[in-house]
Structures are given as C-alpha cells and as structure tokens.
ZASE-371952 format. One line per 10 residues: number of its first residue (from 1); for each residue x negated, y, z of C-alpha. Coordinates in nm, 3 decimals, always signed. Layout:
ZASE-371952
NUM) X Y Z; ...
This chain:
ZASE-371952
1) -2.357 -0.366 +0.875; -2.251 -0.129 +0.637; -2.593 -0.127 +0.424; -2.664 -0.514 +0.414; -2.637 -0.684 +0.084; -2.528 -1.035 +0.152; -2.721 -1.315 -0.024; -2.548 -1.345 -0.354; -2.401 -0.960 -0.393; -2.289 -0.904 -0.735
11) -2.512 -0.626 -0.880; -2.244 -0.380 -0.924; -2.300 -0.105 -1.203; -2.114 +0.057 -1.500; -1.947 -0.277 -1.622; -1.857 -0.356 -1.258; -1.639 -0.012 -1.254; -1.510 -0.073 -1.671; -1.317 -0.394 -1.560; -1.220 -0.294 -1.203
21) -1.112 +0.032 -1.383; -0.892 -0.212 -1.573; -0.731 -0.361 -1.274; -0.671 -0.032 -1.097; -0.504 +0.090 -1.427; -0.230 -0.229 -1.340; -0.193 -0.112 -0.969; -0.150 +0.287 -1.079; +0.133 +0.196 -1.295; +0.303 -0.060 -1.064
31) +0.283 +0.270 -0.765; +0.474 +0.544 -1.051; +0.732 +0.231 -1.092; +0.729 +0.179 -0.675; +0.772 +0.524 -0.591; +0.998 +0.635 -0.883; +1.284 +0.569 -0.669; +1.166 +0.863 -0.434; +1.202 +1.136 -0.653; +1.562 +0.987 -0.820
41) +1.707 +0.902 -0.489; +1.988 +1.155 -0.479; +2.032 +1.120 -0.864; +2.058 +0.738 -0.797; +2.357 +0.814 -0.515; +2.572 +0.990 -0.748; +2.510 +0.740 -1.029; +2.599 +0.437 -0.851; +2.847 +0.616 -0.632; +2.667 +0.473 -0.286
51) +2.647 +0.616 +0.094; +2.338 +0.665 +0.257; +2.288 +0.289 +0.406; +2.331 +0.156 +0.049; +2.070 +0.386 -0.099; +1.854 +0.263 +0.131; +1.904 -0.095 +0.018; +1.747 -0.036 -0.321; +1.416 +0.035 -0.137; +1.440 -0.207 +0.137
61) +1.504 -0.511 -0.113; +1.237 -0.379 -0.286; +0.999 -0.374 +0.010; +1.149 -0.704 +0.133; +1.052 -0.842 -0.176; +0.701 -0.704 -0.155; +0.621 -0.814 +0.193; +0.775 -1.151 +0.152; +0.531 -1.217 -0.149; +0.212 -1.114 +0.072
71) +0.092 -1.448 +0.129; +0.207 -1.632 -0.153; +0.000 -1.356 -0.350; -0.263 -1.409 -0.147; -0.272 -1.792 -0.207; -0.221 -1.746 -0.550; -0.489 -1.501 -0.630; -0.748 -1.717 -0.428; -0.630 -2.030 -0.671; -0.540 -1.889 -0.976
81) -0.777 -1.601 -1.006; -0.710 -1.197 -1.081; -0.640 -1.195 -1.420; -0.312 -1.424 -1.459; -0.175 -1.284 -1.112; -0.228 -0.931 -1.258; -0.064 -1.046 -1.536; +0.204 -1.225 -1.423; +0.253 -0.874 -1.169; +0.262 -0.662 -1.501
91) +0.524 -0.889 -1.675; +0.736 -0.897 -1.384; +0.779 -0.540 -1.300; +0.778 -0.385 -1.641; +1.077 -0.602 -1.641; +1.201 -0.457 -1.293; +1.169 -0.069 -1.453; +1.338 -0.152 -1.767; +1.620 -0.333 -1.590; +1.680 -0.011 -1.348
101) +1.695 +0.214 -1.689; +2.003 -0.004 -1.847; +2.149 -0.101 -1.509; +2.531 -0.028 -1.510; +2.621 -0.100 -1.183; +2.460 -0.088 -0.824; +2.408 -0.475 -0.823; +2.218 -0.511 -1.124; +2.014 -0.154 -0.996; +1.931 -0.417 -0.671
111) +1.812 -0.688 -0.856; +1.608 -0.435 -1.071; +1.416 -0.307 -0.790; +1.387 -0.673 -0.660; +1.223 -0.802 -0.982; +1.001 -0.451 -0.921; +0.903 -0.560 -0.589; +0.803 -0.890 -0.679; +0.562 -0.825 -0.982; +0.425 -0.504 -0.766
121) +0.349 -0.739 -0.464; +0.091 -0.912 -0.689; -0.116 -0.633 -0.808; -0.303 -0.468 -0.462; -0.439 -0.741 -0.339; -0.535 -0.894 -0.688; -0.732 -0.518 -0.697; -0.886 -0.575 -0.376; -1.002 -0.916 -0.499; -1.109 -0.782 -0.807
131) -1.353 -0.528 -0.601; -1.538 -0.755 -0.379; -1.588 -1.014 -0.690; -1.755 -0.712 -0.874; -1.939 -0.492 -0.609; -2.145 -0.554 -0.361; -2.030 -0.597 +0.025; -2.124 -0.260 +0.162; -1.945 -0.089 -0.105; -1.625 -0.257 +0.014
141) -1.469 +0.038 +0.209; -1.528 +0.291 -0.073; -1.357 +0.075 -0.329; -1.076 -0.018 -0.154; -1.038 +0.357 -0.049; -1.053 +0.431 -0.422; -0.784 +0.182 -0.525; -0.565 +0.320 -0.275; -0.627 +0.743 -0.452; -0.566 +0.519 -0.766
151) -0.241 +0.446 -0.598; -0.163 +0.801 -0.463; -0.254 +0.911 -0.846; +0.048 +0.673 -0.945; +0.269 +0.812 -0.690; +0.169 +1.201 -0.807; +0.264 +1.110 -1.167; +0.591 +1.028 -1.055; +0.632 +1.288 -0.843; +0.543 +1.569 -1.083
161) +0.599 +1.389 -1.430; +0.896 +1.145 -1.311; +1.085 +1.381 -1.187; +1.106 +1.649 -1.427; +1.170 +1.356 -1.729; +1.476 +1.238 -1.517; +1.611 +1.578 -1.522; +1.521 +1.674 -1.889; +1.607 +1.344 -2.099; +1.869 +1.187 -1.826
171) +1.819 +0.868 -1.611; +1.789 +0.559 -1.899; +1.538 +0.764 -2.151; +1.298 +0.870 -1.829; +1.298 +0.542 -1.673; +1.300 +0.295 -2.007; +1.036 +0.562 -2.171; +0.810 +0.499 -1.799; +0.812 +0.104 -1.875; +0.619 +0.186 -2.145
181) +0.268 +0.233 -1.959; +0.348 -0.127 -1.809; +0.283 -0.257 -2.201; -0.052 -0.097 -2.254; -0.146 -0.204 -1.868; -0.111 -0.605 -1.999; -0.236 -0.564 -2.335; -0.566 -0.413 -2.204; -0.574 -0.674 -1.893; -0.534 -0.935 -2.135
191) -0.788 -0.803 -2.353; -1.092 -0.665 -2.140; -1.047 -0.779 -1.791; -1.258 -1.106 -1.616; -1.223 -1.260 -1.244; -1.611 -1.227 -1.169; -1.921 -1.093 -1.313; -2.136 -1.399 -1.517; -2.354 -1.601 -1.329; -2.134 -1.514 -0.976
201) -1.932 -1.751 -1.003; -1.727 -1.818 -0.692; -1.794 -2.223 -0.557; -1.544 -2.448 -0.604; -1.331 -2.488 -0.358; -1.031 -2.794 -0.311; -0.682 -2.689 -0.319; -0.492 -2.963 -0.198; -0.121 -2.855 -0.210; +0.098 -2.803 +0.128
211) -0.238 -2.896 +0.356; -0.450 -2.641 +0.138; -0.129 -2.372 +0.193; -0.124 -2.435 +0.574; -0.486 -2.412 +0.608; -0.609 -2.134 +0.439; -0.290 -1.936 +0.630; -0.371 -2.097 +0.971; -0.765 -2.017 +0.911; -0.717 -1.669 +0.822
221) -0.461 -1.582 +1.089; -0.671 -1.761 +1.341; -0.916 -1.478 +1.301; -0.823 -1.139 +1.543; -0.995 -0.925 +1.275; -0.694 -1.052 +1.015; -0.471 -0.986 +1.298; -0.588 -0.636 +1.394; -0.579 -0.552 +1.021; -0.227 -0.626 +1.016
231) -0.165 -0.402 +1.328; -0.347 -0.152 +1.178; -0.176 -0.140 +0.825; +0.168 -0.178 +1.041; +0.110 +0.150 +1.241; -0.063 +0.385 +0.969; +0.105 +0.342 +0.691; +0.476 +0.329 +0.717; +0.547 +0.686 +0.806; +0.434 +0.825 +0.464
241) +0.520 +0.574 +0.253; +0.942 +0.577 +0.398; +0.844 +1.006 +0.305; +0.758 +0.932 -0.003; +0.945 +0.633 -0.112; +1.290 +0.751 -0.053; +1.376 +0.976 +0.278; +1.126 +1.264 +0.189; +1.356 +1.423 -0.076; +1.657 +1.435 +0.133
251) +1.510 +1.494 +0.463; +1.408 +1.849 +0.308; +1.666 +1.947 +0.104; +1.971 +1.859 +0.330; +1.801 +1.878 +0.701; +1.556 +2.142 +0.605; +1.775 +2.338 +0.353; +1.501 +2.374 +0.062; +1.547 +2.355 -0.263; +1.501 +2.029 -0.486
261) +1.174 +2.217 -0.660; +1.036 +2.334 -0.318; +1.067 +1.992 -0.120; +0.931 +1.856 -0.450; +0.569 +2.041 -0.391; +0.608 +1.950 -0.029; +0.597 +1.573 -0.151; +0.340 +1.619 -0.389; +0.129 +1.769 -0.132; +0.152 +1.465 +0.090
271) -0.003 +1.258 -0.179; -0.292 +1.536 -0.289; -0.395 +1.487 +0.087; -0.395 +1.159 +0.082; -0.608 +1.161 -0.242; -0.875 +1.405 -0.075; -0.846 +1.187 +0.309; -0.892 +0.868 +0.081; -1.237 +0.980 -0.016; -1.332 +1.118 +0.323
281) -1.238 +0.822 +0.509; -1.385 +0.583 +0.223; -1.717 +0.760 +0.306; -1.718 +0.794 +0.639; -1.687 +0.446 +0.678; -1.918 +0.284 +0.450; -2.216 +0.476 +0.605; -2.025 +0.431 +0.970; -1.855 +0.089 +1.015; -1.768 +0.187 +1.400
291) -1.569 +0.490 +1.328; -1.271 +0.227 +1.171; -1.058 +0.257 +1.480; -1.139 +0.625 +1.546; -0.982 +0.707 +1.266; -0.662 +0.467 +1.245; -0.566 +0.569 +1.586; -0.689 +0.930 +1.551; -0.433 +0.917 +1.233; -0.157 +0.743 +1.428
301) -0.158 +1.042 +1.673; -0.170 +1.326 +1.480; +0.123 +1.137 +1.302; +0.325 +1.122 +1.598; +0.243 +1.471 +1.692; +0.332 +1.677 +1.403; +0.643 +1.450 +1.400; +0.797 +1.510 +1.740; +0.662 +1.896 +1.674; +0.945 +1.882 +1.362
311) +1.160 +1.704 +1.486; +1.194 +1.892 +1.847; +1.150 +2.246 +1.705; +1.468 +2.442 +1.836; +1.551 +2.644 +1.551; +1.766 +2.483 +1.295; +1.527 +2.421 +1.041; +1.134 +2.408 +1.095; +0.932 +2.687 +0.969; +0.746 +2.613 +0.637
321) +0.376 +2.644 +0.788; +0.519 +2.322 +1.008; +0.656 +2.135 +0.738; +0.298 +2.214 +0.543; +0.097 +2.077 +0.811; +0.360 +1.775 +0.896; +0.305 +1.690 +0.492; -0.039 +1.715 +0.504; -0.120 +1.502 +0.834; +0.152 +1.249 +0.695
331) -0.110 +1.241 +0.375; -0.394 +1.078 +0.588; -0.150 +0.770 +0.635; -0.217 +0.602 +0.331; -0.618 +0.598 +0.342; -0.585 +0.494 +0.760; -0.373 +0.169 +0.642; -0.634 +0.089 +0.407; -0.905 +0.093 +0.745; -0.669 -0.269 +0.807
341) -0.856 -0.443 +0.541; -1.183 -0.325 +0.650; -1.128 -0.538 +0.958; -0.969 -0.840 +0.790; -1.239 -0.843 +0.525; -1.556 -0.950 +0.720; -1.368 -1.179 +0.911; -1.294 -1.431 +0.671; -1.510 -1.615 +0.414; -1.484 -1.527 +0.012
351) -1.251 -1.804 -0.003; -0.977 -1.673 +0.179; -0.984 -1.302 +0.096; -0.676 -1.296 -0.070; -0.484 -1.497 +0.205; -0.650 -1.272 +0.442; -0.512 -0.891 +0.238; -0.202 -1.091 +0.189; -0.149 -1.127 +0.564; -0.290 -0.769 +0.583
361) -0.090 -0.612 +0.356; +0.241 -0.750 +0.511; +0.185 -0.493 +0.786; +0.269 -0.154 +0.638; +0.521 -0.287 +0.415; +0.772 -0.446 +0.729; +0.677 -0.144 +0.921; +0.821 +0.107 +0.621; +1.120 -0.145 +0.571; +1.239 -0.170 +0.941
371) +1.223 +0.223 +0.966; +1.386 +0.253 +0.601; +1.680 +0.037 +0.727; +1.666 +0.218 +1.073; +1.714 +0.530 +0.938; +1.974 +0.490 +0.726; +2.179 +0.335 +0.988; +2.127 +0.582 +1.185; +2.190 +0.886 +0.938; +2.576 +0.702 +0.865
381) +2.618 +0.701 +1.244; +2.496 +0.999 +1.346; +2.659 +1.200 +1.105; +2.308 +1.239 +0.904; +2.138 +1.366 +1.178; +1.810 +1.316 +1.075; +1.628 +1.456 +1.400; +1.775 +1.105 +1.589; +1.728 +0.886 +1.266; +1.369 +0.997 +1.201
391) +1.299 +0.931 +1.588; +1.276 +0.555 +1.516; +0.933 +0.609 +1.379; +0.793 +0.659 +1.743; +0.912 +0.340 +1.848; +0.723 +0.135 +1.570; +0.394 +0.354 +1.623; +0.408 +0.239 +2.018; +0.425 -0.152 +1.897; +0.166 -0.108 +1.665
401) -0.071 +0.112 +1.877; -0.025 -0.173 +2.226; -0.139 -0.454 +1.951; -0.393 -0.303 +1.827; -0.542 -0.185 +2.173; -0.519 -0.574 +2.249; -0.669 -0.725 +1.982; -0.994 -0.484 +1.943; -1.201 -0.613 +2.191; -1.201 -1.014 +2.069
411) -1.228 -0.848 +1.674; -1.506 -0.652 +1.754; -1.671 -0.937 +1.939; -1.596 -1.191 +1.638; -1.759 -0.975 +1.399; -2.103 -0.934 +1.550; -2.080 -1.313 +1.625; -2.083 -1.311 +1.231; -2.278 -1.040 +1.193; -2.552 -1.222 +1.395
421) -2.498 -1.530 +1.221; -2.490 -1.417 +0.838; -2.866 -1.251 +0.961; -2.990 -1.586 +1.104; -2.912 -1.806 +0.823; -3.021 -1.498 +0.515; -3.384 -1.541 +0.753; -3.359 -1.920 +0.701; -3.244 -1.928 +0.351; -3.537 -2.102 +0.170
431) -3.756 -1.979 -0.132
C-alpha cells in the first residue's frame, strides 16, 4: 500500500516542501510556547506562590483546552481550509505567551495558558492537512513523522534556549521576547502559504450546519481505523509529553537529587531521541505499512519497562545509566503516537481528514492530562512521593493497550476492504 499513488496525487516536489515548510514553521513555534511551561515550572511555583496540584493546573487547562478543540479543529480545517485556521492558531496563542509574560497573578497565568491551548490546538492537524494536500499518499507517514521532529525541534529550543533566557533576563523579558517568533510565523503564513497545490483542487463538498457537524463526526468515528488511531495516540504518547511538559524537571531534581543543569540535559535528551526515532519510524513505515502496530506496542512496552525499572529500583535514587536509558526509551513516545494517524488516515475519505486527526489527536492529549492531574494529586497526598504518583502511568498504558488489541483485527480488515476497492475502481477509471 505504501508505494501506490492514488488517482489524483499531488506531484509533490520543492514547492510542495517551501509551503509545508511554512506551516511546520507555525506548529514549531506553537510546541517552544506549549512546552515552555516545562522548563519554568519550579520558577512558575515560586512566582505565583502555588502547591504542587495548582502547578499542575496551568498545564492541565492548557491540555484541556487543546483536547477539547480536537474536533472543532478538525471541522474547521475541513471547511475553512489551512491557511485561516493556521492563522487564527497563530493569533490566538501569540496572545496566550504574551499574556503569561505580564500575568500578575495565578488567575490571569491560567487563562494565559488557556488562550495558549486554544490557538495551539489548531495548528497540528492544520499541518497534517497541509501534508496530504501537497504530497502524495505514500509519502504520508514520512511527513507526518517530520512534522512531529519539527515539533520535538520546538520543544529543544525551549529546553536549551528557554531556559537559560528565563534565568538570564528574568520571567517577563524571556517569555514576552519568545512571542516574538509567533509575529514572523503569521506574517510569512499570510504571505507565502496556500491550502492546495493549483489544479488539485479538493471537490466541493456541502456543509450544511449541525447535520454536516454530526455527520462528518459520526462518519469518521464509525470507522475502527479512526478509533484505533485514537487508542494508539492515547497509549504512546502521554508518558513523554507529562516528562516534558511539566513533571520531568521536578521528578529529577527533587526525587532524583540532580541538579537543575543536569536534569536539564536529561530532558533535552528525551527530545534528541525522539528527533532521531521520528525519522526511523517515519521510514520504516512508509516502505513497511504492517510494522504500524509493531512498533506502537513495541514502544508502549519498553515504556512501561524502563518505568517500573525506575521507579522499583531499591536504592534511593536510580543510577544515572537508568535514568539515560529511561530518557531515551521515553524519546520514542512521540514518533509511536504519530503511528495513530497512520491508521486513521486511510480510513477516511479526503473530506474528513481533519475530523478524522481531530478525533485522533484527542487521544494523547486526555491521556497526558488525566496522568498530569493524577500525579499531582497524588504527589500532595503522598507527601511528593513520586515513585506512587508516577505509578498512575501503568494504569492508562493497560486501557490503552486492551483497546487497541480489540480494535486491530476489524481496522486491519477495513483497510484492505479499501485497499481492494481503491484498486478496482483506479482499473475501471476510464481514459
């Protein structure tokens, strides 16, 4: 399946990668702005005076936000197009990033990152959209793969650059000075960027309000791939991104007893392996479509592993060459949520790609926001025991590993049902 070109397969090429490169730019900034929150999380506790529940707030809202807006997204980018959801994204959380620099208090910091969620919400799927309007079908996996290192890229920049501007110039100057890139981002989206290549112009298709809403969700959820997609995203990606995205830093430095600098290379080694897994994966399956679920569940295991190996070790800290190999395994995360959207993608027309990622994309991000709010609550009961509050990762891995297990035989069937069919009607296609 993986080297068909569908009838109709934009060509592809150097333009193809100029405007894509465009949109990717939007999703790399909207990741540093995501994930800046990781690297000032125990700066953000002393400035707003919070506990270790409350901290967690600022990135749950912000996921809550994010994972709420899936499906409107999705809608919206299969109506309106790429280009005025990307820009409407842009707008919306250069706004959020600005807001968190001059934020006085803790509520205004909330509905910062809330205002952050909601423009970053529209800007992966618009990406993915973006790729399968410009390249052609096969190439699918390797682009997506590629938006997500674009994404990793984002989330080294503010691990590296971020953090060291928050500590030199203070917390306003680094974060204000950040919302910068989000200007350049829209002026060059407004300028350069278009929905489709000319002469691929996608068919017209009715929207007809509430019944067009209900349809287009009940379609694509009707569909086990866009359901296994969603398991898949669920169970692979949340244990980097609640690393990353906020309990990394602290998890090191007060369970672990490193210092700030050390348990900063630790998280910037997470995302350098998930920049090199991206591109093995992205290969891997474009030249082997089977070897999808291999992989996510392969990923989910080694996950689990390296976590109860951490967690359970009896001395009172784990020794480095653990916490190097945890860091590294948690890196393949990111590129094994991305395998979700290679199942949701064939199973669902052009028409309803972006409903489809939307529903997709949901998974990961209520997967990382249950286990961000989990372990908070748990580190405030527990005395910040972080062995029992990181334990709640096993129990979303086992719900996402039994749905996935029970929805792969009626995807994979589905799919060579299309398969087959897409190769009867190219036969039949006339002259």
């Amino acid at each position: 399946m993986s080297n068909i070109t569908l009838p109709g397969d934009p060509p592809g090429g150097r333009r193809a990668a100029a405007v894509w490169g465009i949109g990717v730019s939007v999703y790399f900034v909207a990741v540093i702005f995501r994930t800046s929150l990781g690297v000032a999380g125990l700066d953000a506790a002393d400035r707003f005076d919070v506990n270790a529940s409350a901290l967690s707030t600022f990135s749950i809202l912000q996921l809550l936000v994010y994972a709420g807006m899936q499906i409107p997204v999705g809608l919206l980018v299969d109506r309106l197009g790429t280009k005025k959801v990307l820009a409407i994204g842009v707008v919306l959380f250069t706004a959020g990033q600005l807001g968190f620099a001059f934020s006085p208090t803790y509520g205004t910091a909330l509905a910062s990152r809330a205002l952050l969620g909601c423009g970053d919400a529209m800007t992966f799927i618009s990406v993915l959209r973006l790729g399968t309007r410009w390249f052609p079908a096969r190439r699918g996996p390797l682009v997506a793969q590629l938006a997500g290192l674009a994404g990793m890229a984002g989330n080294l920049v503010s691990t590296l650059l971020l953090a060291r501007l928050l500590h030199g110039i203070g917390w306003t100057a680094a974060f204000a000075g950040s919302a910068l890139a989000g200007v350049v981002v829209l002026v060059l989206l407004l300028l350069f960027l278009k929905d489709h290549p000319e002469g691929h112009e996608p068919q017209p298709f009715p929207h007809r309000g509430a019944a067009y809403v209900r349809r287009q969700i009940a379609e694509s959820w009707r569909e086990p791939g866009t359901r296994l997609g969603l398991w898949v995203h669920f169970t692979t990606q949340f244990p980097a991104m609640v690393f990353l995205l906020l309990w990394g830093m602290p998890f090191l430095v007060e369970a672990q007893g490193l210092s700030r600098a050390t348990a900063g290379e630790l998280l910037t080694l997470v995302v350098l392996s998930n920049m090199a897994v991206g591109l093995v994966y992205g290969q891997v399956v474009a030249r082997h479509h089977g070897a999808r679920l291999p992989l996510a569940l392969g990923t989910v295991g080694a996950t689990a592993l390296l976590w109860a190996a951490t967690l359970a070790y009896p001395g009172e800290h784990a020794p480095m060459w653990l916490l190097v190999v945890l860091c590294t395994v948690l890196g393949a995360c990111g590129p094994a949520s991305m395998l979700g959207f290679d199942f949701a993608r064939p199973a669902n027309p052009p028409e309803r790609q972006g409903t489809a990622s939307g529903i997709t994309n949901m998974g990961g991000f209520v997967a990382s926001m249950s286990t961000l709010f989990a372990v908070g609550v748990l580190l405030d009961a527990t005395g910040d025991d972080y062995r029992i509050a990181f334990s709640s990762v096993f129990a979303l891995q086992a719900l996402g590993v039994s749905q996935i297990l029970r929805l792969r035989s009626r995807a994979a069937r589905r799919e060579r049902e299309r398969l087959v069919a897409s190769r009867v009607s190219s036969v039949h296609v006339p002259a």
